[in-house]
Every structure is written in structure tokens, then in C-alpha cells.
PyMOL Python script that loads the backbone (N, CA, C, O; Angstrom):
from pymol import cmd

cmd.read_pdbstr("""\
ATOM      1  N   UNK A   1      81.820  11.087  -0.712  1.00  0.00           N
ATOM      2  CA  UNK A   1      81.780   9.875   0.080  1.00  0.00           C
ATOM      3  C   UNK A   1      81.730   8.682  -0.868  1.00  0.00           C
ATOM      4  O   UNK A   1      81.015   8.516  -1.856  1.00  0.00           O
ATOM      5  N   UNK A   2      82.622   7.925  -0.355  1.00  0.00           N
ATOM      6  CA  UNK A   2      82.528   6.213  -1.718  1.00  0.00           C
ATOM      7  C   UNK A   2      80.993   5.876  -1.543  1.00  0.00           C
ATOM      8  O   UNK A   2      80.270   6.270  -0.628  1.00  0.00           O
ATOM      9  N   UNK A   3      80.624   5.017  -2.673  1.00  0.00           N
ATOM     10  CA  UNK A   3      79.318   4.798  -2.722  1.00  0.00           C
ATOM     11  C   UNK A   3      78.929   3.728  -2.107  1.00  0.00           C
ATOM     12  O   UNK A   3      77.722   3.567  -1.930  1.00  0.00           O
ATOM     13  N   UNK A   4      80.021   2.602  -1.567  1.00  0.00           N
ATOM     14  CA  UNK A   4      79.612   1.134  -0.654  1.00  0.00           C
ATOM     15  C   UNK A   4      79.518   2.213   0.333  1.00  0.00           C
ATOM     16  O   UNK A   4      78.496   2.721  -0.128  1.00  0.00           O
ATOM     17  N   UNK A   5      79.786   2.897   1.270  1.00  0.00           N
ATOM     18  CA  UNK A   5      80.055   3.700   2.751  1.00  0.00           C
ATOM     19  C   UNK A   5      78.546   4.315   2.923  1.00  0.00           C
ATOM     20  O   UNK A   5      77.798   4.239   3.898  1.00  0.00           O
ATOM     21  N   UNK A   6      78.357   4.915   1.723  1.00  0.00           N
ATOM     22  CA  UNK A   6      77.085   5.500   1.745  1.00  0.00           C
ATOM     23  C   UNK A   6      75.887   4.764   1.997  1.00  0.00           C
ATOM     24  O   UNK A   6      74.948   4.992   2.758  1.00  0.00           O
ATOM     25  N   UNK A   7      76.202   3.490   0.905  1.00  0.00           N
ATOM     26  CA  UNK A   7      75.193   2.755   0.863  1.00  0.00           C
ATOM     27  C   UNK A   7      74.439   1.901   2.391  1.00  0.00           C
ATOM     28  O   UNK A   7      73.314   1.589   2.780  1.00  0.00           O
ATOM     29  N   UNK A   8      75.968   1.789   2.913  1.00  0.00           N
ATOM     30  CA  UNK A   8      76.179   1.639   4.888  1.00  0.00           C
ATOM     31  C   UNK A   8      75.537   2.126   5.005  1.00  0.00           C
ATOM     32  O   UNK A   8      74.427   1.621   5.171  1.00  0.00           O
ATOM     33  N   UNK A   9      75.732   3.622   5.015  1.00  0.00           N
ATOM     34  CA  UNK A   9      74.871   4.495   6.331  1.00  0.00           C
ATOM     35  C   UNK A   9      73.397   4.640   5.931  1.00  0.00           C
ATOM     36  O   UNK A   9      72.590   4.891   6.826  1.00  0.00           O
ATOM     37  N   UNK A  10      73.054   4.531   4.911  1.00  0.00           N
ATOM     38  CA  UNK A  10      71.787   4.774   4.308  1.00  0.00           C
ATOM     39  C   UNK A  10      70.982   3.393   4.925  1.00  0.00           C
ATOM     40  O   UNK A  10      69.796   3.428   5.253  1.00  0.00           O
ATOM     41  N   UNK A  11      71.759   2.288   5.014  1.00  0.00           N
ATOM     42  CA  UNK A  11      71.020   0.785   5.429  1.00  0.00           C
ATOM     43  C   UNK A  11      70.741   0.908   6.659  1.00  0.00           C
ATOM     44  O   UNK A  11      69.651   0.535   7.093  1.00  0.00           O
ATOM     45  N   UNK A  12      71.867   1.562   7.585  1.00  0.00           N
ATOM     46  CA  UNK A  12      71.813   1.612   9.026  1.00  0.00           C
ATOM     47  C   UNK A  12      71.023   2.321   9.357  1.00  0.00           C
ATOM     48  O   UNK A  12      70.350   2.014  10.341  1.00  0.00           O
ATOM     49  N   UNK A  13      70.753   3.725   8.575  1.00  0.00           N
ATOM     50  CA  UNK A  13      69.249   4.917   9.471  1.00  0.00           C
ATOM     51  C   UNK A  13      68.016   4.143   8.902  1.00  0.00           C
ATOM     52  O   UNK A  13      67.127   3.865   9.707  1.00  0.00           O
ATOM     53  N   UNK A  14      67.890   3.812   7.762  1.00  0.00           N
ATOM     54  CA  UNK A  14      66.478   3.115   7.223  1.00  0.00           C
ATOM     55  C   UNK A  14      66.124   2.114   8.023  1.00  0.00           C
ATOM     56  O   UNK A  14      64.949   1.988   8.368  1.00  0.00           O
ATOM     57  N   UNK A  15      66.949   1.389   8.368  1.00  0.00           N
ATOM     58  CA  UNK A  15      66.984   0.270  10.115  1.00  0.00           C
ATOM     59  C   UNK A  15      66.605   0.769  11.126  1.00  0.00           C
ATOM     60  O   UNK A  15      65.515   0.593  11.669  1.00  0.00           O
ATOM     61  N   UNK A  16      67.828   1.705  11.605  1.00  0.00           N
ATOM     62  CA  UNK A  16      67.273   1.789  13.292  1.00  0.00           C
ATOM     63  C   UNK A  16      66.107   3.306  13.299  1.00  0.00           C
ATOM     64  O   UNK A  16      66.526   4.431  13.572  1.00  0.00           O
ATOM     65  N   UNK A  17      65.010   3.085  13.034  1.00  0.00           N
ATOM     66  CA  UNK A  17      64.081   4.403  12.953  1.00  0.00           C
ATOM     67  C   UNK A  17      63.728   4.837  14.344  1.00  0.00           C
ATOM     68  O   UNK A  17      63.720   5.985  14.788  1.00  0.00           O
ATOM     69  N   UNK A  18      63.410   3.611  15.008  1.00  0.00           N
ATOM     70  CA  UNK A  18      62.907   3.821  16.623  1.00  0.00           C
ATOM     71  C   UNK A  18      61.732   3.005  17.027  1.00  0.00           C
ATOM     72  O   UNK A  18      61.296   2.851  18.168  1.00  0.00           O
ATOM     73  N   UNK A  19      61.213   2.421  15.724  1.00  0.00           N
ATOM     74  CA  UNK A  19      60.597   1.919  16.622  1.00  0.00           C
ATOM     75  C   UNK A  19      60.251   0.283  14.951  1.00  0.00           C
ATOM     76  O   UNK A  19      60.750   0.347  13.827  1.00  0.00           O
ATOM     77  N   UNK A  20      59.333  -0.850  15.459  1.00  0.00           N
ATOM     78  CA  UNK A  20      60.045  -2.076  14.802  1.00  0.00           C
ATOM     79  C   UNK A  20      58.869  -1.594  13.667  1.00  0.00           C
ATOM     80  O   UNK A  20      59.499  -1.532  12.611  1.00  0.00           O
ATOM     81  N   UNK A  21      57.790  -1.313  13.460  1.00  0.00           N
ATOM     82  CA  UNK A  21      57.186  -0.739  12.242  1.00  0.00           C
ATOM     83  C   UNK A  21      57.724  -0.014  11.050  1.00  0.00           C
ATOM     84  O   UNK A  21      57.837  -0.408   9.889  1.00  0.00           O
ATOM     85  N   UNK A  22      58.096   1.375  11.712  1.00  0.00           N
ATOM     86  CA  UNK A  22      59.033   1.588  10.651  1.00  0.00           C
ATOM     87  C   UNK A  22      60.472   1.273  10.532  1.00  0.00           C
ATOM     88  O   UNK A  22      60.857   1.552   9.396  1.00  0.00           O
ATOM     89  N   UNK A  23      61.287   0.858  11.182  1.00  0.00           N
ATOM     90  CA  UNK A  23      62.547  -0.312  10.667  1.00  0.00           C
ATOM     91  C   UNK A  23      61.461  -1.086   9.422  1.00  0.00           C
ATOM     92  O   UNK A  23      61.556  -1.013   8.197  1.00  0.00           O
ATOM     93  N   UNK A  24      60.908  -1.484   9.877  1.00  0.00           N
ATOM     94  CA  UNK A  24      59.986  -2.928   8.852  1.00  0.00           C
ATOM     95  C   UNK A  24      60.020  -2.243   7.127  1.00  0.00           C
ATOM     96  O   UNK A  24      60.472  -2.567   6.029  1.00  0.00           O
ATOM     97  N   UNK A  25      59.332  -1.263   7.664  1.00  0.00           N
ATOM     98  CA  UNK A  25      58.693  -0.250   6.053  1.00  0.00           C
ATOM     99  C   UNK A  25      59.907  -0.108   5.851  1.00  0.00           C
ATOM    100  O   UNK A  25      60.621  -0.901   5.239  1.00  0.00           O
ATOM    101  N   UNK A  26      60.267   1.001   6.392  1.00  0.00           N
ATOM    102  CA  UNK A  26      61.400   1.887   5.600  1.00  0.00           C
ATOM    103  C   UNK A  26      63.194   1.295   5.347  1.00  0.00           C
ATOM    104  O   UNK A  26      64.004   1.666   4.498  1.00  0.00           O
ATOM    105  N   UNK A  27      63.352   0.208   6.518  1.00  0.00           N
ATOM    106  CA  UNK A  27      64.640  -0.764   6.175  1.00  0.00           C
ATOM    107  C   UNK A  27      63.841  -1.506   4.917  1.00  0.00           C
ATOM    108  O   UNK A  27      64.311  -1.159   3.834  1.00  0.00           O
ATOM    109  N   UNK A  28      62.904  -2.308   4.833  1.00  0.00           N
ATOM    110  CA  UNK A  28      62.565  -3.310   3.711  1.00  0.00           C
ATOM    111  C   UNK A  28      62.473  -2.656   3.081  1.00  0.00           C
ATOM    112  O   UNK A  28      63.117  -3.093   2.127  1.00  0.00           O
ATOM    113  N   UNK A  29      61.926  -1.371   2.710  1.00  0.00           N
ATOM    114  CA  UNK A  29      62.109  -0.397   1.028  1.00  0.00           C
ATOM    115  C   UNK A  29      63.066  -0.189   0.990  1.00  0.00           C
ATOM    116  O   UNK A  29      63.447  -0.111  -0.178  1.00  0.00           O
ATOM    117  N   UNK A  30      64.095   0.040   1.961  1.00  0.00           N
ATOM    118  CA  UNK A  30      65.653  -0.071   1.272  1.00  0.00           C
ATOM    119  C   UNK A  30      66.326  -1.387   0.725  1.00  0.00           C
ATOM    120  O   UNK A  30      66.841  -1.364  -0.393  1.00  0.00           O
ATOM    121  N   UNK A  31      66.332  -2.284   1.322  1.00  0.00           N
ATOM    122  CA  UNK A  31      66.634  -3.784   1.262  1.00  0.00           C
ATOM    123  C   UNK A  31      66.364  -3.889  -0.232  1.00  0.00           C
ATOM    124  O   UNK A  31      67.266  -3.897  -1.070  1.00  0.00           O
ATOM    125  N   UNK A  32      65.103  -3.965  -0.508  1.00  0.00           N
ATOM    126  CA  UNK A  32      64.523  -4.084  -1.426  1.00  0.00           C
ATOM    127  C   UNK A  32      64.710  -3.724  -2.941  1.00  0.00           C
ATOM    128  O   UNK A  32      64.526  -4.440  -3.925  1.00  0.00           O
ATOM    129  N   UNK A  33      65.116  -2.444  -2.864  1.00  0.00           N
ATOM    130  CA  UNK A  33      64.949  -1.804  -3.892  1.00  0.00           C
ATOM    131  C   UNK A  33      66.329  -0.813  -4.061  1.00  0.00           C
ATOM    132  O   UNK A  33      66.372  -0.124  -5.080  1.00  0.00           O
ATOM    133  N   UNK A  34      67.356  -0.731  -3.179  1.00  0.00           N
ATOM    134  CA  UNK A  34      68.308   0.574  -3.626  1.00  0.00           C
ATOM    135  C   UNK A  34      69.303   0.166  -4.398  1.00  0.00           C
ATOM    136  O   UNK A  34      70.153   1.034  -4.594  1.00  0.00           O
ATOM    137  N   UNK A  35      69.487  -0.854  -4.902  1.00  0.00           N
ATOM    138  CA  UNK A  35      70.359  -1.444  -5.777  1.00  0.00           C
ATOM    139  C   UNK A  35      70.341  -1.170  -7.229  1.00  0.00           C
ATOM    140  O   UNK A  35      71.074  -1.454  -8.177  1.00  0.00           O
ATOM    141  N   UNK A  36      69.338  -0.573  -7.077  1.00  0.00           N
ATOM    142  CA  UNK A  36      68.520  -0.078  -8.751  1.00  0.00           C
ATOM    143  C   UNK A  36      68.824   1.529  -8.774  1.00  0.00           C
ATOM    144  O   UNK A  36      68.935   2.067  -9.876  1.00  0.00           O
ATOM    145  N   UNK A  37      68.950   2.238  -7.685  1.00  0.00           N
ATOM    146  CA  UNK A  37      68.618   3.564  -7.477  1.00  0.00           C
ATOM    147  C   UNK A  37      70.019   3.864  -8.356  1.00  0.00           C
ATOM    148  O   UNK A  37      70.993   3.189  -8.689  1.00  0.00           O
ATOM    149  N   UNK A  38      69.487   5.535  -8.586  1.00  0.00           N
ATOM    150  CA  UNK A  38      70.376   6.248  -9.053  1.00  0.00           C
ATOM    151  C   UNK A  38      70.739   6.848  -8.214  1.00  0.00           C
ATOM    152  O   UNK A  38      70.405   6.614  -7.052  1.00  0.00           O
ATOM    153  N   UNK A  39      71.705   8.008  -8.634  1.00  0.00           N
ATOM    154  CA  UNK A  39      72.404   8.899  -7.435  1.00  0.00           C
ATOM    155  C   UNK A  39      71.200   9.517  -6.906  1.00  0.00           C
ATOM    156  O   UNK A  39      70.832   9.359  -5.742  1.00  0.00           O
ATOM    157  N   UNK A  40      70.681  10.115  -7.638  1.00  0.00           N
ATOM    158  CA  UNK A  40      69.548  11.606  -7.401  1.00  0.00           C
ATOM    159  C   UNK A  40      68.520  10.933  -6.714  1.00  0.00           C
ATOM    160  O   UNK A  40      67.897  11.622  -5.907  1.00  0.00           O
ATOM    161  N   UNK A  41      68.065   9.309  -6.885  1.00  0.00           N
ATOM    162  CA  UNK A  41      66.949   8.672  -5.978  1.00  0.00           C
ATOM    163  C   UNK A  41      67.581   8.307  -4.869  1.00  0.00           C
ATOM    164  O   UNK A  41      66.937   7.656  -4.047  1.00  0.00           O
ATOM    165  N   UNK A  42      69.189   8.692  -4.553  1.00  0.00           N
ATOM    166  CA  UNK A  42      69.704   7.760  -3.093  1.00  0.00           C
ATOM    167  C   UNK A  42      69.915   9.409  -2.800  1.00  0.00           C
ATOM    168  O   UNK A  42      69.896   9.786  -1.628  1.00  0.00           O
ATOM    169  N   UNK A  43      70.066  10.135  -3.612  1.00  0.00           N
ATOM    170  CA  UNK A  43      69.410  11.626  -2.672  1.00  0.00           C
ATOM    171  C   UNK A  43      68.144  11.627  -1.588  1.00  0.00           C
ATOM    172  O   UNK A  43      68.213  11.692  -0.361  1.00  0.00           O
ATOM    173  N   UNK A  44      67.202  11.552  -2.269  1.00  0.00           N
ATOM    174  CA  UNK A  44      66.061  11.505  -2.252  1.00  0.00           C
ATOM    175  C   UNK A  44      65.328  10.837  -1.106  1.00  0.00           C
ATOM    176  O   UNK A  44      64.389  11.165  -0.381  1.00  0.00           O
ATOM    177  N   UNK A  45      66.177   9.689  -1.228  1.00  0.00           N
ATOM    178  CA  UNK A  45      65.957   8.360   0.123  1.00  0.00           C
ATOM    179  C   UNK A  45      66.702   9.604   1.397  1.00  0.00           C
ATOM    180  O   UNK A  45      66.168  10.226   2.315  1.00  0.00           O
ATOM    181  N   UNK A  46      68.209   9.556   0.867  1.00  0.00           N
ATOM    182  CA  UNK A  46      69.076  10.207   1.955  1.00  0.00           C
ATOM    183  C   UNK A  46      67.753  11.395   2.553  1.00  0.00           C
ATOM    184  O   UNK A  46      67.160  11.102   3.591  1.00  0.00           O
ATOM    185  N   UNK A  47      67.426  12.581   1.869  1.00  0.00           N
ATOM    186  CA  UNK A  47      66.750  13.824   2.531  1.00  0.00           C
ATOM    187  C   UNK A  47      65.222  12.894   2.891  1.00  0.00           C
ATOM    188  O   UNK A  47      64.345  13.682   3.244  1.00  0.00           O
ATOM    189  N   UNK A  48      64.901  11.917   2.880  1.00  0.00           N
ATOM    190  CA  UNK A  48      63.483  11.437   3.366  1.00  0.00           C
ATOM    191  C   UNK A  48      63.896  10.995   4.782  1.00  0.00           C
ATOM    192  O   UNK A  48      63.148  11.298   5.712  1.00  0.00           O
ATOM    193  N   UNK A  49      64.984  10.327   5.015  1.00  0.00           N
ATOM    194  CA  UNK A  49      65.089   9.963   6.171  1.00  0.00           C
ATOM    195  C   UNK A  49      65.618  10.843   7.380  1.00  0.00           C
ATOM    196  O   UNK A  49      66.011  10.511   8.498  1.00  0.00           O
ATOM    197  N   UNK A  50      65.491  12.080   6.768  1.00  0.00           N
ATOM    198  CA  UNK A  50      65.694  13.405   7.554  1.00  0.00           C
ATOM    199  C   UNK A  50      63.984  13.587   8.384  1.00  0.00           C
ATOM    200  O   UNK A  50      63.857  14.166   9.462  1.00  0.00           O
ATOM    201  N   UNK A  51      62.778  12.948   7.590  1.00  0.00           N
ATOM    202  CA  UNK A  51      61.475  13.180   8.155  1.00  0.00           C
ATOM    203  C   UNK A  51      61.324  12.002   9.366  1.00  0.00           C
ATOM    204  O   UNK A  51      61.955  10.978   9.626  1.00  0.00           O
ATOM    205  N   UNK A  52      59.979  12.788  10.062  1.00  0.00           N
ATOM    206  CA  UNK A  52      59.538  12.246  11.054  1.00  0.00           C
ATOM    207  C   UNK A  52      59.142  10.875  10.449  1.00  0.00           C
ATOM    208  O   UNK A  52      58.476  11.035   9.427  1.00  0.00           O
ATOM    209  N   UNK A  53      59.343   9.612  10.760  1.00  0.00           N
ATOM    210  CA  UNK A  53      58.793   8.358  11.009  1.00  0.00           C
ATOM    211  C   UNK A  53      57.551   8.425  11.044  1.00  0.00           C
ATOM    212  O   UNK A  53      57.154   7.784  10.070  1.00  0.00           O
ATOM    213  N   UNK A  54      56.796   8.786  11.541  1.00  0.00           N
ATOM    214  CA  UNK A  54      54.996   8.849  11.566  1.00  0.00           C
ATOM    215  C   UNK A  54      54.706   9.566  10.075  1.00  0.00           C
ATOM    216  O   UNK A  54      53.701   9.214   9.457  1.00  0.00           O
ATOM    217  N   UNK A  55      55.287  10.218   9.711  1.00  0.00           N
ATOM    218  CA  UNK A  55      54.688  11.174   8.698  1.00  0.00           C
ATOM    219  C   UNK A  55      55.487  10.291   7.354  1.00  0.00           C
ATOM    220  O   UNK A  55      54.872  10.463   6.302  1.00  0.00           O
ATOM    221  N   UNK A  56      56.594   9.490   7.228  1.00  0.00           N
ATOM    222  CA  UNK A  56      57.239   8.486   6.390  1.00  0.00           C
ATOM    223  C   UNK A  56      55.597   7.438   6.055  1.00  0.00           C
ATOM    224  O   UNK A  56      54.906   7.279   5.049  1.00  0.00           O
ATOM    225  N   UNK A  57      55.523   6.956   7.375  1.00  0.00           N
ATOM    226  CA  UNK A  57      54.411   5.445   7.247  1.00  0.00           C
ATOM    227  C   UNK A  57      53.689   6.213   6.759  1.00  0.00           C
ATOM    228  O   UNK A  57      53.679   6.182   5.529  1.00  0.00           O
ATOM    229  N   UNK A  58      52.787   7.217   7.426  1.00  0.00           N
ATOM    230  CA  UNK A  58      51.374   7.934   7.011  1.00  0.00           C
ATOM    231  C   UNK A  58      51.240   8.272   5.607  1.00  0.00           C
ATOM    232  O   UNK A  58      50.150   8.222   5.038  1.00  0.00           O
ATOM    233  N   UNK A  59      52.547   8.688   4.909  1.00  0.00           N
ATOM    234  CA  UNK A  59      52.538   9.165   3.409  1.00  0.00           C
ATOM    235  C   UNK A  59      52.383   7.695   2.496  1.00  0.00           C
ATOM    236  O   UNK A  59      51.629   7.476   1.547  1.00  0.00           O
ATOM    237  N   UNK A  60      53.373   6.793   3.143  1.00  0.00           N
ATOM    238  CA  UNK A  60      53.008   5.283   2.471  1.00  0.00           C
ATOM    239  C   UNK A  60      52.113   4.578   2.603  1.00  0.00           C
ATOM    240  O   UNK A  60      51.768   3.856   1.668  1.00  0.00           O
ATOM    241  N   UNK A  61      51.597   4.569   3.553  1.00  0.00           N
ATOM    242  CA  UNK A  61      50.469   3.721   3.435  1.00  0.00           C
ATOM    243  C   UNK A  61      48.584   4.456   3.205  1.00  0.00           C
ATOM    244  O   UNK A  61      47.388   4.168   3.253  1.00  0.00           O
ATOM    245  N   UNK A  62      49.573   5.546   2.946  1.00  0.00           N
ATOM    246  CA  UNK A  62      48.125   6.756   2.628  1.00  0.00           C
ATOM    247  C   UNK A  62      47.055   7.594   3.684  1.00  0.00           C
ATOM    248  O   UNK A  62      46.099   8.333   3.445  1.00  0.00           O
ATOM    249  N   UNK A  63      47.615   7.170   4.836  1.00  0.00           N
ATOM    250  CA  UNK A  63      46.735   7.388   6.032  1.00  0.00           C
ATOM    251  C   UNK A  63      46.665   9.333   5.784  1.00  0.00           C
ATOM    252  O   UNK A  63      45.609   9.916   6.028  1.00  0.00           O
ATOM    253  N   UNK A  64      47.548   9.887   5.435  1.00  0.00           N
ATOM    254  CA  UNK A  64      47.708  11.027   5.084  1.00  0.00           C
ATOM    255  C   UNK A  64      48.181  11.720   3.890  1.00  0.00           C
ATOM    256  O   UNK A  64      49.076  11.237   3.197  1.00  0.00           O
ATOM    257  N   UNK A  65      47.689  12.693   3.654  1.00  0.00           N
ATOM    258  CA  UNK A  65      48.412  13.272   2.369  1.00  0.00           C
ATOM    259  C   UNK A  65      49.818  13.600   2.681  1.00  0.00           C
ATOM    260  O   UNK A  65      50.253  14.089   3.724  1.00  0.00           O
ATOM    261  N   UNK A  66      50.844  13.050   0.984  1.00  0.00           N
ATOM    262  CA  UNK A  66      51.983  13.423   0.815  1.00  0.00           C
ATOM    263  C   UNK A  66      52.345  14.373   0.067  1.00  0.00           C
ATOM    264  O   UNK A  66      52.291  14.378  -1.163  1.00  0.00           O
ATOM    265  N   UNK A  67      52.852  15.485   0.982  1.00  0.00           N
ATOM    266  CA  UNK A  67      53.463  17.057   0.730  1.00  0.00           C
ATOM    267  C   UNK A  67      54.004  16.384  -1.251  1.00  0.00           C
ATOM    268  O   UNK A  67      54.286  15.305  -1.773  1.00  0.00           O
ATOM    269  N   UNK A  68      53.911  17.414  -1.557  1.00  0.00           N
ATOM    270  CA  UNK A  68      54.418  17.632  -2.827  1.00  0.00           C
ATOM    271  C   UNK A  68      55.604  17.385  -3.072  1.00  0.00           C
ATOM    272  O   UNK A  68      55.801  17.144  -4.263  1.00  0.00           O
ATOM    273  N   UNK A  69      57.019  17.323  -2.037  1.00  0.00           N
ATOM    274  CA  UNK A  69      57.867  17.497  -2.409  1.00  0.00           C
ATOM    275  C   UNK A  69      58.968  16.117  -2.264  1.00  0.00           C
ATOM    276  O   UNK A  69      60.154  15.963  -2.556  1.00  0.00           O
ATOM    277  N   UNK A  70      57.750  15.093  -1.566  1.00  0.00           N
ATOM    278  CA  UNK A  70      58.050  13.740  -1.373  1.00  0.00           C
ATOM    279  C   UNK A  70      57.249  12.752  -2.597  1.00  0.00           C
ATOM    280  O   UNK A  70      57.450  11.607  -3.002  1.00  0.00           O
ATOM    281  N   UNK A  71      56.320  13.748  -2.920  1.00  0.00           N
ATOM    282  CA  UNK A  71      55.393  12.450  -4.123  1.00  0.00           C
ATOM    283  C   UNK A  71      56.394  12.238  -5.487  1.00  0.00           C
ATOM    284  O   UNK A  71      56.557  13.190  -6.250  1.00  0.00           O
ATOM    285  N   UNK A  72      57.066  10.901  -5.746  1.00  0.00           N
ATOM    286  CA  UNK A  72      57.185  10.511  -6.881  1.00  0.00           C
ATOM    287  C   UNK A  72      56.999   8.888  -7.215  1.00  0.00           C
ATOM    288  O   UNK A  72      56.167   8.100  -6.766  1.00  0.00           O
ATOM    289  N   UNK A  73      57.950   8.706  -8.055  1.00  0.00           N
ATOM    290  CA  UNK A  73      57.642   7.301  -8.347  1.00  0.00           C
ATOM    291  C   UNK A  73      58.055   6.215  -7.132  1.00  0.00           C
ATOM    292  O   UNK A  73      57.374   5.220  -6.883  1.00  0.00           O
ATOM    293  N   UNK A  74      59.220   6.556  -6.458  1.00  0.00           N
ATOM    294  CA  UNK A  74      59.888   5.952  -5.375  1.00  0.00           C
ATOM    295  C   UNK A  74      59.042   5.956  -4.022  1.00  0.00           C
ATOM    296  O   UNK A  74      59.364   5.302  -3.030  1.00  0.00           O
ATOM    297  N   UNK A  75      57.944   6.757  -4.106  1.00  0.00           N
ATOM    298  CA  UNK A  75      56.957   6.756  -3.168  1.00  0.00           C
ATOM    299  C   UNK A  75      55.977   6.397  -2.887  1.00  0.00           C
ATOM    300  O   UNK A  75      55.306   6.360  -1.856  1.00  0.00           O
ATOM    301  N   UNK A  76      55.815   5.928  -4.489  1.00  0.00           N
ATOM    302  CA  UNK A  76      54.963   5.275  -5.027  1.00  0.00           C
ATOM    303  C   UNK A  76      54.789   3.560  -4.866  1.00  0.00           C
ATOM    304  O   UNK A  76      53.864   2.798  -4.586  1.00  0.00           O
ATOM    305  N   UNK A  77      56.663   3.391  -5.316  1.00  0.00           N
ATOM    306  CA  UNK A  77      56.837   2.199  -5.136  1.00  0.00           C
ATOM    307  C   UNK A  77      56.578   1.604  -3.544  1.00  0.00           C
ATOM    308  O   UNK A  77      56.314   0.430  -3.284  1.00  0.00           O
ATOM    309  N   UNK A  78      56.739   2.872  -2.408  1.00  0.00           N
ATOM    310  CA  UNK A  78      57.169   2.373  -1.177  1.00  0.00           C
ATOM    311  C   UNK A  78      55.513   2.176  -0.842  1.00  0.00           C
ATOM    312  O   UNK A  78      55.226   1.509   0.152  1.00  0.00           O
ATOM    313  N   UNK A  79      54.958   2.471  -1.264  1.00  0.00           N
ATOM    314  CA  UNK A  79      53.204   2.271  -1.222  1.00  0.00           C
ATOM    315  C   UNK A  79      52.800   1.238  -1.938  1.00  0.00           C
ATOM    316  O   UNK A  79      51.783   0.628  -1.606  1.00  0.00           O
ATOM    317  N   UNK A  80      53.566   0.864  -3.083  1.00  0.00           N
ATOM    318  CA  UNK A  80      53.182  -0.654  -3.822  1.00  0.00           C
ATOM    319  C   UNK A  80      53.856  -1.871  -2.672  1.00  0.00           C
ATOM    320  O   UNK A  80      53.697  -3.049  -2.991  1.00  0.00           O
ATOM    321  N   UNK A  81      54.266  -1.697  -1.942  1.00  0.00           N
ATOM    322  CA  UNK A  81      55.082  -3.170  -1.055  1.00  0.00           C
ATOM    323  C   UNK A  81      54.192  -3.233  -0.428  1.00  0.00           C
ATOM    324  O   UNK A  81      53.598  -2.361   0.205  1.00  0.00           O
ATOM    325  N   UNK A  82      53.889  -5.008  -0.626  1.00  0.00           N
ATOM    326  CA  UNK A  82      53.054  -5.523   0.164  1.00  0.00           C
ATOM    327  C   UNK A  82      53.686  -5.932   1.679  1.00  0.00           C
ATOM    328  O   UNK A  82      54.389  -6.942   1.625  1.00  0.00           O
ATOM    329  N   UNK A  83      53.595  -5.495   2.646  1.00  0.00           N
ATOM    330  CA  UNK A  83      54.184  -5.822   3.980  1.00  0.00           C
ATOM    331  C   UNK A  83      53.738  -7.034   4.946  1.00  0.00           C
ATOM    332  O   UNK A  83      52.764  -6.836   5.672  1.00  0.00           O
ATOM    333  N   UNK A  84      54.436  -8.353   4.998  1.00  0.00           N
ATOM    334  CA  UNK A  84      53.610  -9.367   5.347  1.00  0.00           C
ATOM    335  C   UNK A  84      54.051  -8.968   6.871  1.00  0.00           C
ATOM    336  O   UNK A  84      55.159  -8.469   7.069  1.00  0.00           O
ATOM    337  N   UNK A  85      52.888  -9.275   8.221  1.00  0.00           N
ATOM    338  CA  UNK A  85      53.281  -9.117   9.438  1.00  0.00           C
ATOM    339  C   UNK A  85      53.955  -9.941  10.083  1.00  0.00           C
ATOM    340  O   UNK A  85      53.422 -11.038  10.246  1.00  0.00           O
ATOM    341  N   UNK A  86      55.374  -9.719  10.688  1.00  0.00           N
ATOM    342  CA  UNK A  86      56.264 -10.829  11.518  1.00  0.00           C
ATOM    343  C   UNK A  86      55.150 -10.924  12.361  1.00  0.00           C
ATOM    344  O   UNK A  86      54.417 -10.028  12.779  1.00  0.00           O
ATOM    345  N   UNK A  87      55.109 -12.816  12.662  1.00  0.00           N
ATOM    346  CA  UNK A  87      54.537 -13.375  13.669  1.00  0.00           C
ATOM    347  C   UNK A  87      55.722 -12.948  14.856  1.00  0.00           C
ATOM    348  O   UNK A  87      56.848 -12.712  14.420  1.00  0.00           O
ATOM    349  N   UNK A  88      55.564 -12.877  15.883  1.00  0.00           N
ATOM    350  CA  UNK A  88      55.915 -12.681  17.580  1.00  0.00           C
ATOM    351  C   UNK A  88      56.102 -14.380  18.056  1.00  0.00           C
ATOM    352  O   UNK A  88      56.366 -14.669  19.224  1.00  0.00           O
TER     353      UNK A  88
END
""", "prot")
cmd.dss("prot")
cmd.show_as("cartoon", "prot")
cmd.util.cbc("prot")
cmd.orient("prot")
């Protein structure tokens, strides 16, 4: 797959998650940061957004432990963003 196409579809699922919290997290850690990524970390993103949304936030913001096979630096980073709250 070309890598602008990819980079599409990867913007569009990190967006529409289901609900406006995680759009917030997980679109703004993409926004943010995939411009830097390598192939093997836009893997990585790609097979994360295969997980449940509750269990994405819960691993980032620490509310729960993250399985072994999601902990690295990129998970790390998504736990270093400070998230300011849209006013309504």
C-alpha cells in the first residue's frame, strides 16, 4: 500500500473511535506524532487500533496495566501528552 494512503487510513480509524474521548487521545497521538514514525512504529499504531478503545485510554492514562505486548516507547509517549479539555 503507498505510504500517503496508509497514512489516510491510519488518520481516519485513530479519528472515528466511537466515541469524542478517544478520537481526542488516540486521533491527537496520531496528529501529533506519526510523521516521525518508522515503518515498524506505523505497524504498531496500525495492530493497536485493532484494540478495544477502553483498554487504549486505560493503558495511557494508567488507569490499568499495559499487557506486555503494547508497552514501549510509543506508549510511553502516548502517556507523556498532556490533554487540554475542549470547552463545550
Amino acid at each position: 500500500m503507498d505510504h500517503e494512503i496508509r497514512l489516510k487510513r491510519l488518520r481516519f480509524r485513530a479519528w472515528h473511535r466511537g466515541t469524542r474521548e478517544a478520537d481526542l487521545m488516540i486521533g491527537g497521538y496520531f496528529d501529533a506524532h506519526h510523521l516521525d514514525w518508522t515503518p515498524d512504529q506505523l505497524d504498531w499504531f496500525e495492530a493497536l487500533l485493532e484494540e478495544q478503545d477502553v483498554d487504549i485510554m486505560g493503558w495511557a492514562i494508567g488507569s490499568i496495566p499495559c499487557p506486555p505486548q503494547w508497552e514501549s516507547p510509543m506508549m510511553q509517549t502516548m502517556r507523556a501528552l498532556n490533554f487540554v479539555p475542549v470547552s463545550r
